[in-house]
LOPALUM-161353 format. One record per residue (C-alpha): residue number from 1; residue in one letter; chain; x, y, z. Coordinates in Angstrom, 2 decimals, padded with zeros to 5 digits. Last residue first. Layout:
<NUM,"a","A",<X,Y,Z>>,
...
***
This chain:
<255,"x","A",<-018.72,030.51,-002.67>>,
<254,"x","A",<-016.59,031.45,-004.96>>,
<253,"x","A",<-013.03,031.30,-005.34>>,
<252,"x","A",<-010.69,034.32,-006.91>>,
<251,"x","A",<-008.18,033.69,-009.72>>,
<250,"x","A",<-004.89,032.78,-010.34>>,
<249,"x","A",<-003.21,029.32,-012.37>>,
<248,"x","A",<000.40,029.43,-012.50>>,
<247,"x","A",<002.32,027.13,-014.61>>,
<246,"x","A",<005.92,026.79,-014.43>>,
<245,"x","A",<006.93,025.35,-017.55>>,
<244,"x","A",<010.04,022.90,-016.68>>,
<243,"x","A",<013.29,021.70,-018.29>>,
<242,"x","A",<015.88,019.75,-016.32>>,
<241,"x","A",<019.08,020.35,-018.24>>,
<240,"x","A",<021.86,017.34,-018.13>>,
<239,"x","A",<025.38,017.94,-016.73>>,
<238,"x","A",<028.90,016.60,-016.93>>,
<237,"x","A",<030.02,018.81,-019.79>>,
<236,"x","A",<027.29,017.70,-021.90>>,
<235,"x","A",<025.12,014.85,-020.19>>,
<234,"x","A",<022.49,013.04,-022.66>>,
<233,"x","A",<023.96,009.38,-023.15>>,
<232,"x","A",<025.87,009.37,-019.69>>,
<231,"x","A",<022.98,010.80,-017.95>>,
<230,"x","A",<020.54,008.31,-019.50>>,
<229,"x","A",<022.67,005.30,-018.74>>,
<228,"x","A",<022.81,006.52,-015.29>>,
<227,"x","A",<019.32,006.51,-015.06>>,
<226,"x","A",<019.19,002.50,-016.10>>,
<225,"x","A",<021.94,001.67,-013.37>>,
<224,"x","A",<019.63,003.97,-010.88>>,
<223,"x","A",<016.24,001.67,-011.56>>,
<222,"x","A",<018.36,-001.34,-011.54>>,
<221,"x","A",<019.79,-000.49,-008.37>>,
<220,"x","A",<016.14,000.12,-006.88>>,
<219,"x","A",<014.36,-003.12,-007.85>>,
<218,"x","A",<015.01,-004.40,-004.59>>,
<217,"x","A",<013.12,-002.01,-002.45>>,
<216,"x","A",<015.53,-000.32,000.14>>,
<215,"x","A",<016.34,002.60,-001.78>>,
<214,"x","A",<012.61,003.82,-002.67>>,
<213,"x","A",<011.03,003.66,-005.82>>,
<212,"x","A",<010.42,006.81,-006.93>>,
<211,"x","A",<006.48,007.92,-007.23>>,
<210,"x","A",<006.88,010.24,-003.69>>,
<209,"x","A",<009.69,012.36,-006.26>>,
<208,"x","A",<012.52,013.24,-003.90>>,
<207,"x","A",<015.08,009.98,-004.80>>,
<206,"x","A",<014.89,011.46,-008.79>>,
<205,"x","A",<016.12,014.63,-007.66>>,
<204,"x","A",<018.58,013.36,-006.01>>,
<203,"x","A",<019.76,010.92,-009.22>>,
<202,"x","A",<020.05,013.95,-011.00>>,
<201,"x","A",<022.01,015.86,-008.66>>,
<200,"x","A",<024.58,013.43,-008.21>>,
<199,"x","A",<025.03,012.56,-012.20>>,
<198,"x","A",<025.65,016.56,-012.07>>,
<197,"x","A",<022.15,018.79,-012.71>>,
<196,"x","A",<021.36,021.94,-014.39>>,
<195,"x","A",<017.80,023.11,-012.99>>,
<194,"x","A",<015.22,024.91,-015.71>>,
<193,"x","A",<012.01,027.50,-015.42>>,
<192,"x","A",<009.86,029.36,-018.29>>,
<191,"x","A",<007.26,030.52,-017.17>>,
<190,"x","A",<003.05,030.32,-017.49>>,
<189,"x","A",<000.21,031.88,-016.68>>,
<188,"x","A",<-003.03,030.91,-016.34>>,
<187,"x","A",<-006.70,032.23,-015.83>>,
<186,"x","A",<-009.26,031.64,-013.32>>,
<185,"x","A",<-013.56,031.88,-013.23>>,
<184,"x","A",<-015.60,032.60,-010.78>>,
<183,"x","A",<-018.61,030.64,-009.71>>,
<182,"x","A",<-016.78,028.69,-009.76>>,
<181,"x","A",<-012.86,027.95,-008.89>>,
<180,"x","A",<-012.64,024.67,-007.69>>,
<179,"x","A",<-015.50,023.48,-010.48>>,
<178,"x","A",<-013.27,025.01,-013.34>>,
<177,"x","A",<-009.96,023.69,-011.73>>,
<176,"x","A",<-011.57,019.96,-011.56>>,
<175,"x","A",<-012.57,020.49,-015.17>>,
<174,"x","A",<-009.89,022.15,-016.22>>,
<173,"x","A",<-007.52,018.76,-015.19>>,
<172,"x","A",<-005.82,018.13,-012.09>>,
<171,"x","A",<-004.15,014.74,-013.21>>,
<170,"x","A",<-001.38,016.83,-014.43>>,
<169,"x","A",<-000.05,016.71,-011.10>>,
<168,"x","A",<000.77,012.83,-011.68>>,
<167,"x","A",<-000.71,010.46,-008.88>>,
<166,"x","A",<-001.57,008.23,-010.88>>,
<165,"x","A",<001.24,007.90,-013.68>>,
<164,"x","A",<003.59,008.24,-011.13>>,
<163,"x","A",<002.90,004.74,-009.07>>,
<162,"x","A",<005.82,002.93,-007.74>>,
<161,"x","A",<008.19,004.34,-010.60>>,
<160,"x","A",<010.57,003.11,-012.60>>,
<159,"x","A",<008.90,002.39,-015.94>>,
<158,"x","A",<006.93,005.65,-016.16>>,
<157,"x","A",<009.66,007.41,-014.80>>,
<156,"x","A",<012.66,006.33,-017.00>>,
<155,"x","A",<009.76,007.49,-020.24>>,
<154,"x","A",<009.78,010.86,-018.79>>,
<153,"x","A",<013.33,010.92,-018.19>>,
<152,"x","A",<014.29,009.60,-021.67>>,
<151,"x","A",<011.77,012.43,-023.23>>,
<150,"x","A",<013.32,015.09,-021.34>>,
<149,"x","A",<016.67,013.86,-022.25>>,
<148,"x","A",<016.58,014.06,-026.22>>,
<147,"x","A",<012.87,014.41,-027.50>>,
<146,"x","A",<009.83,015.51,-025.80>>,
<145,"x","A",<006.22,014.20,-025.68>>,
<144,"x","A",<005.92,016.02,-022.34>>,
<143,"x","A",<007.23,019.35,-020.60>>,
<142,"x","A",<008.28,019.09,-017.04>>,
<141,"x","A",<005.84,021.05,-014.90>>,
<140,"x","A",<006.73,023.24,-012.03>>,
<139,"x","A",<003.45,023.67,-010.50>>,
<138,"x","A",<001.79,026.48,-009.20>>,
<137,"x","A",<-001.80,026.92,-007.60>>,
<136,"x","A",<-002.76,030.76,-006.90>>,
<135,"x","A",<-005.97,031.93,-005.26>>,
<134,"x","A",<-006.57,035.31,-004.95>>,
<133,"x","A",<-008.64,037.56,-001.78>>,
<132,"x","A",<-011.37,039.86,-002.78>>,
<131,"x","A",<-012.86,039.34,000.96>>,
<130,"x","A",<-010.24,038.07,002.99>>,
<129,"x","A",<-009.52,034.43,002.79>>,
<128,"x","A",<-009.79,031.94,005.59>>,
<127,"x","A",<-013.20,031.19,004.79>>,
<126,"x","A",<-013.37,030.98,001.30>>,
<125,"x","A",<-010.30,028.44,001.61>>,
<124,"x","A",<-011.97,026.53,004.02>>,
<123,"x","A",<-014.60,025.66,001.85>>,
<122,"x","A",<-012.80,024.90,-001.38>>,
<121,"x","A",<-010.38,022.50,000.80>>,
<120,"x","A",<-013.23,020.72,001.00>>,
<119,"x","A",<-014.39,020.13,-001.90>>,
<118,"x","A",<-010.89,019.80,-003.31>>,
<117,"x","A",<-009.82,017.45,-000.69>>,
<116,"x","A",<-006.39,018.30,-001.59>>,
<115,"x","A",<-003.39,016.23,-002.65>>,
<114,"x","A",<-003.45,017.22,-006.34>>,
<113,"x","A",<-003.25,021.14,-005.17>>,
<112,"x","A",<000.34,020.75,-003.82>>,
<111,"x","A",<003.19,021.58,-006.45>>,
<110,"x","A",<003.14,025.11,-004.85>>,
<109,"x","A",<-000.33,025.84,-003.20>>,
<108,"x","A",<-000.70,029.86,-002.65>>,
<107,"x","A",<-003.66,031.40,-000.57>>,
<106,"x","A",<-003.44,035.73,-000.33>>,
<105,"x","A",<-004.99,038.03,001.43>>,
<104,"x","A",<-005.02,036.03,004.67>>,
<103,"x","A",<-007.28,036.61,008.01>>,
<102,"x","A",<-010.72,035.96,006.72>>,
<101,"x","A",<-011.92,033.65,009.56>>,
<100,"x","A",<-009.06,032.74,011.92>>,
<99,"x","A",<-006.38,029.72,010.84>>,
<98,"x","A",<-006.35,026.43,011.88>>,
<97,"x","A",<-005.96,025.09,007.79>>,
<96,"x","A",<-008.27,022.26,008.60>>,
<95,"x","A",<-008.95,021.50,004.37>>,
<94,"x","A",<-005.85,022.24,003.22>>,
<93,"x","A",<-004.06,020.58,006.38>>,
<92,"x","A",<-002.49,021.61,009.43>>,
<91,"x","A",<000.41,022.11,011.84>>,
<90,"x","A",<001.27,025.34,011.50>>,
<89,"x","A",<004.37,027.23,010.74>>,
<88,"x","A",<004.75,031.21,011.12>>,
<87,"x","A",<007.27,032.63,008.60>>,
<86,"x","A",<008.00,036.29,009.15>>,
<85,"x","A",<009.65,036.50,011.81>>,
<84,"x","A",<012.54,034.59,010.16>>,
<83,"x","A",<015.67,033.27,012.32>>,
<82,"x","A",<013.95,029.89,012.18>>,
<81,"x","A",<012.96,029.63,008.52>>,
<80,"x","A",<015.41,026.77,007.08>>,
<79,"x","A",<014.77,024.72,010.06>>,
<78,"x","A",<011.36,026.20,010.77>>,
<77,"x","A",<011.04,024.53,006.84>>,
<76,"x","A",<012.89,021.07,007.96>>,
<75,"x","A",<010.38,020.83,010.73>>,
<74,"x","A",<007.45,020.98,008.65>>,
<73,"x","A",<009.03,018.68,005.84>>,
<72,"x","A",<009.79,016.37,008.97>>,
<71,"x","A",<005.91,016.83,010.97>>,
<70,"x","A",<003.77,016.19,007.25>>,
<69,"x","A",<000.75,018.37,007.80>>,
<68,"x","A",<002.46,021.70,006.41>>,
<67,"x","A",<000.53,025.06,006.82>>,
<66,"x","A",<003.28,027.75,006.33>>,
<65,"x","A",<001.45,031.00,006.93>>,
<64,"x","A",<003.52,034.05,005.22>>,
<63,"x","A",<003.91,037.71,006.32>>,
<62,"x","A",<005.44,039.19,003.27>>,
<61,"x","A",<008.67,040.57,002.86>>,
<60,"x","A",<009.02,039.76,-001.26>>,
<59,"x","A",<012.15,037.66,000.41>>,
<58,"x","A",<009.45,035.68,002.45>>,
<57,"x","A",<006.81,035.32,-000.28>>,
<56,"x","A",<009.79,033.36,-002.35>>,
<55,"x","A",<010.76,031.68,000.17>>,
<54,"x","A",<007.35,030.01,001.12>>,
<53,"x","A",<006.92,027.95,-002.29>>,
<52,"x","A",<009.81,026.13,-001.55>>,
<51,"x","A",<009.19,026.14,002.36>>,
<50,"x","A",<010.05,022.48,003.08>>,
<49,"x","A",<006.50,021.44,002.42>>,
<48,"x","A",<004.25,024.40,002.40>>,
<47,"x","A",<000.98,021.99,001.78>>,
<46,"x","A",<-000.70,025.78,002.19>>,
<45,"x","A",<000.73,028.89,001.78>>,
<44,"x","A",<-001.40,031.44,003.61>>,
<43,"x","A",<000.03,034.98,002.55>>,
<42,"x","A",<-000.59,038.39,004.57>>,
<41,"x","A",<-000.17,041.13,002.25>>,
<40,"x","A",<002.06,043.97,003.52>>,
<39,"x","A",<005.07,043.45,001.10>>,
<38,"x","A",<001.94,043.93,-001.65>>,
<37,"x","A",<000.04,041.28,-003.99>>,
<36,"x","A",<-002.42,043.28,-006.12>>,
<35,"x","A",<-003.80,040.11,-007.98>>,
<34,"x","A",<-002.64,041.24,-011.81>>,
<33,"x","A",<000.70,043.55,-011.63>>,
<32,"x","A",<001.95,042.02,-007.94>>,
<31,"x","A",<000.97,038.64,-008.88>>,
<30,"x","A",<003.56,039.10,-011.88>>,
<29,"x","A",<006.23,041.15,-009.73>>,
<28,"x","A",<006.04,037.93,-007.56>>,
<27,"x","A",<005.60,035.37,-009.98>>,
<26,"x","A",<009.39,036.72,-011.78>>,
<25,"x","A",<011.13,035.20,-008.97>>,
<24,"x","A",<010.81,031.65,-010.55>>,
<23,"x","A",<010.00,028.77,-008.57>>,
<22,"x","A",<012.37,026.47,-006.59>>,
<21,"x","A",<013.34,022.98,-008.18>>,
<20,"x","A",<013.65,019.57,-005.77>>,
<19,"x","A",<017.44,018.83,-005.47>>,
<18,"x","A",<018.58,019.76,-002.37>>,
<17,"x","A",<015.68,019.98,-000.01>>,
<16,"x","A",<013.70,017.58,-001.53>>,
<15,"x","A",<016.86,014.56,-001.32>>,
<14,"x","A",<016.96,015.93,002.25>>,
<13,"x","A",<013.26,015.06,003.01>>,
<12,"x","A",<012.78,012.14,001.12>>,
<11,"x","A",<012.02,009.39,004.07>>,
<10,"x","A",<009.32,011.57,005.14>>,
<9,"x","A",<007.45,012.94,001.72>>,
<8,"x","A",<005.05,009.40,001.88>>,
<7,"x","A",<004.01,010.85,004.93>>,
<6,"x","A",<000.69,013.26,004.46>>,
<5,"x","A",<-000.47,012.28,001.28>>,
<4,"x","A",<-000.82,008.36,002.72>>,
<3,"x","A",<002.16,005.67,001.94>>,
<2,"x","A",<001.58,003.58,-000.94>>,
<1,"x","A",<000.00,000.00,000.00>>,
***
């Protein structure tokens, strides 16, 4: 049985520090121009991991909510965040965020959204937003149907992999944004985002995905034999490029 939402991150937790991708800087001067986002906006980031999603809130000098369920990416984030005023953790999920009625201008998911209730995380959004409040989901996405390494990594995962193809981001389709979002309606935009790995790096940020097999299941050493064959095949200089589209989906949630 594959570990639930809320723990299957826990063995990974260094592997995601390292290796898993940040987010562009240029979302902040974007939700700045379209959503009004201001230093002084108070921003719930919810599923907050290992504070990804957090840091770049944090250097924009907002006050941001970190609501993490799983206790190590939690800790590793008040790790990362503990000389910060600014970042206040909580133990607590998308759909029991803890927080006060309309207390946040601003609820961000980074690479989290699939692991929502999304009925009920609908809910308690509306309620923890102020009134006129945004919505943003992100997701670094790696580009499919793609030649040269891309393509070789994609099709690596699909073989190696305790269960990617179902639990895949992309899952969330426009029909499960369209009924998140209604009444209202949400638009997307999209950047351009890419991480230059070693053999090292590679094979880290393979070990962070919940889909990888993990090191103590036997077919493991094949898994990392085969992605080695794809570095050495693909690597220029002693690195491969790991493309992504950053997609950013904004808009306001009814009731």
């Amino acid at each position: 049985m594959n570990p639930a939402p809320t723990k299957r991150f826990s063995s990974r937790i260094k592997d995601y520090i390292l290796y898993r991708p940040g987010y562009p800087k240029e979302i902040i001067s974007f939700l700045a121009e379209h959503c009004g986002l201001k230093s002084s906006s108070v921003v719930a980031d919810i599923g907050s991991g290992t504070g990804k999603s957090a840091e770049l809130f944090l250097e924009n000098r907002n006050m941001v909510f970190g609501v993490e369920p799983n206790m190590d990416m939690r800790l590793a984030a008040e790790n990362l965040f503990h000389d910060n005023p600014l970042f206040i953790s909580i133990n607590g999920t998308a759909e029991q965020t803890r927080l006060p009625d309309h207390h946040v201008d601003m609820i961000i998911a980074g690479q989290a959204f699939h692991w929502f209730d999304y009925t009920k995380a609908k809910v308690e959004f509306h309620r923890i937003l102020k009134p006129g409040g945004y919505i943003i989901l992100i997701w670094n996405e790696r580009p499919v149907n793609q030649v040269g390494f891309m393509g070789a990594y994609d099709d690596f995962l699909k073989e190696y992999s305790t269960d990617y193809e179902q639990i895949d981001h992309r899952n969330v389709n426009e029909t499960i944004l369209a009924e998140f979002y209604a009444p209202d309606t949400y638009k997307l935009e999209e950047f351009q985002y890419k991480q230059v790995f070693d053999f090292t790096g590679l094979k880290g940020r393979y070990d962070s995905a919940s889909y990888a097999i993990p090191a103590y299941d036997p077919g493991y050493d094949n898994a990392i034999k085969e992605l080695k064959k794809i570095f050495e095949q693909y690597q220029t200089d002693g690195n491969v490029v790991m493309e992504y589209v950053t997609k950013v989906y904004w808009g306001k949630v009814g009731k």
